[in-house]
C-alpha positions, -999 to +999 in steps of 0.1 A: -071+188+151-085+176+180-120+188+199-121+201+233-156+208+248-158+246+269-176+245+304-212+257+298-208+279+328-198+308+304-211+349+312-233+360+289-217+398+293-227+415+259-200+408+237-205+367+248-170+360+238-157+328+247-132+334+283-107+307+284-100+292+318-062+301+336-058+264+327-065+269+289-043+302+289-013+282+306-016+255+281-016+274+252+018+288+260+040+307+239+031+287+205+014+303+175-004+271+170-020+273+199-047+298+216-069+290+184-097+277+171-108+268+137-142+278+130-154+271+095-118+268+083-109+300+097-084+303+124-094+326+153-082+334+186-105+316+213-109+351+229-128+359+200-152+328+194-192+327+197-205+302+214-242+290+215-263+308+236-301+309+236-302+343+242-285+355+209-304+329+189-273+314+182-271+274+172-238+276+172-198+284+172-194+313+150-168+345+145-181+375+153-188+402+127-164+433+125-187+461+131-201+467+163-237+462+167-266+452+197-283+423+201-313+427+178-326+384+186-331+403+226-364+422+216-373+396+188-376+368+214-396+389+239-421+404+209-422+362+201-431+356+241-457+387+240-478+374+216-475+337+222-485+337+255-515+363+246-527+336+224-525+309+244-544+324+272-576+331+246-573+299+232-577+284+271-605+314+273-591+323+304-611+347+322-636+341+302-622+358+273-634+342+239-629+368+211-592+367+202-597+400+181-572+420+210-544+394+195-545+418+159-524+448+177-497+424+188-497+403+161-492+427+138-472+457+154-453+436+183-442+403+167-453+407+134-434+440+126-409+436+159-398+401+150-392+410+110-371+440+120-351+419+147-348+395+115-333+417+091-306+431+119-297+398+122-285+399+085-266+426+097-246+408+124-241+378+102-266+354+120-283+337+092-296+311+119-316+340+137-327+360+107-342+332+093-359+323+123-370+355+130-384+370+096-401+335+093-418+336+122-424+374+119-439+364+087-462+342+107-475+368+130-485+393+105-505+360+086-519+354+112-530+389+122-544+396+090-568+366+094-582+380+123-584+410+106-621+418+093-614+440+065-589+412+047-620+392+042-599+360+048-622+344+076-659+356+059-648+338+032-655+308+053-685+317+062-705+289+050-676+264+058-664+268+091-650+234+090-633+241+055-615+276+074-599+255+105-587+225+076-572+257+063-557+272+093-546+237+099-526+237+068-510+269+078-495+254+111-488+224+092-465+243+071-449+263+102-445+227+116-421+216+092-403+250+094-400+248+127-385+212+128-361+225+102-350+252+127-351+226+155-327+204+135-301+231+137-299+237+173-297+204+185-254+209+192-263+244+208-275+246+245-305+230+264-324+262+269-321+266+229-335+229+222-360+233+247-375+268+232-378+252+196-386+220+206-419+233+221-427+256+191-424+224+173-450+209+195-474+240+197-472+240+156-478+200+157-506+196+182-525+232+169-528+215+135-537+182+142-565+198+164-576+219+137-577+193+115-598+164+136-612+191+152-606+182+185-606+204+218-586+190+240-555+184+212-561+225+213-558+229+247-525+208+250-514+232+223-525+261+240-502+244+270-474+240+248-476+277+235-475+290+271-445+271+282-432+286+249-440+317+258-420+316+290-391+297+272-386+327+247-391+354+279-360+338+294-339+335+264-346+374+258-337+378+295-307+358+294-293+378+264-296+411+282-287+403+322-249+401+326-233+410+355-225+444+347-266+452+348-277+423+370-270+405+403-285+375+382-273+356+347-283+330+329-246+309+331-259+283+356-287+276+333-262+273+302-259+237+294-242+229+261-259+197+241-240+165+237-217+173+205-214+211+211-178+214+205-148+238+193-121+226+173-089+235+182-051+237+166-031+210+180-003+212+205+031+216+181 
């Protein structure tokens, strides 16, 4: 076999099948053995190949599943942006604002419950990638709610030990940290737009719990910098899995840039 890399000018139209050029078509001739790809030892038609795209949480080439289903990673990365980029701006206390309480309703009904639902449809469509991602972090969301959450009792047990309560937050992000550079390991052969979104969830996780644990401000404000260019990361990716060009005069192909190694095996020439 021999690996041949696909422009990453690609349409991100809904199904987000792989269009082979005129140039592909006309070398893949008449031949059985060619017009394929071999995708986890299976042997596909090209017309019918995934490739990674940002918008469908997807780290890599896959084969699509049978049944016909939407895009459930669309509403899970726009719940993610919501309630990143509320928390962010409180942290920053923009406007002033310095009770976070407002953050409960979207942790727990936007991201928390959004997030875990977009997760489990994943499972459906046969992303394990994305449901992983996205029950994980809607795992984190409803946490996270319910410690801002008076009548769970989890931050008055604190009380008397402030410090003690952000060493234990910090623990918590800790532990999303290493998630998170799990994930990021697994997209590093998708697209730039992909890397980019998890490598600055991996920084947010990093920088909010070394901050909460030295207890310093400013290590929390780069955080809170981090989590906002998150925020907008994860808006475009949800963006850029709805806007083709059936629905918009603008798509997310120009901004498709597949990462060094992000290749598709094909059969060779007979």
């Amino acid at each position: 076999m021999y690996e041949t890399e696909f422009s990453p000018v690609l349409s991100p139209a809904l199904s987000q099948k792989i269009i082979p050029s005129d140039q592909q078509v006309e070398d893949a001739g008449s031949d059985d053995s060619n017009g394929y790809a071999f995708v986890g030892g299976h042997r596909v038609p090209l017309s019918d190949v995934l490739l990674a795209h940002a918008g469908y949480l997807n780290a890599g080439t896959t084969i699509p599943h049978g049944y016909e289903f939407g895009n459930p990673a669309v509403f899970g990365l726009f719940s993610f942006g919501i309630s990143a980029m509320l928390l962010a701006l409180y942290n920053v206390h923009s406007r002033g604002v310095t009770i976070p309480n407002v953050m409960i309703g979207p942790a727990f009904f936007i991201s928390g419950i959004g997030q875990t639902i977009s997760g489990l449809w994943e499972i459906a469509v046969g992303n394990t990638f994305a449901a992983t991602a996205m029950t994980g972090f809607g795992g984190f969301w409803l946490a996270y709610g319910a410690v801002l959450t008076p009548s769970f009792g989890i931050a008055a047990a604190y009380a008397d030990e402030p410090l003690m309560f952000q060493k234990a937050m910090g623990f918590l992000m800790l532990s999303y940290t290493i998630f998170t550079a799990g994930l990021l390991s697994l997209v590093l052969k998708s697209t730039a737009v992909f890397v980019f979104l998890f490598s600055v969830l991996f920084l947010t996780f990093l920088t909010e719990s070394i901050g909460l644990f030295i207890n310093n401000e400013n290590v929390l404000l780069a955080s809170a910098g981090f989590n906002i260019a998150l925020a907008l990361s994860a808006f475009y990716c949800g963006w850029a899995g709805l806007a083709s060009g059936e629905n918009s005069y603008l798509t997310g192909a120009p901004f498709r840039v597949l990462m060094p190694g992000a290749r598709v095996e094909h059969a060779p020439p007979a």
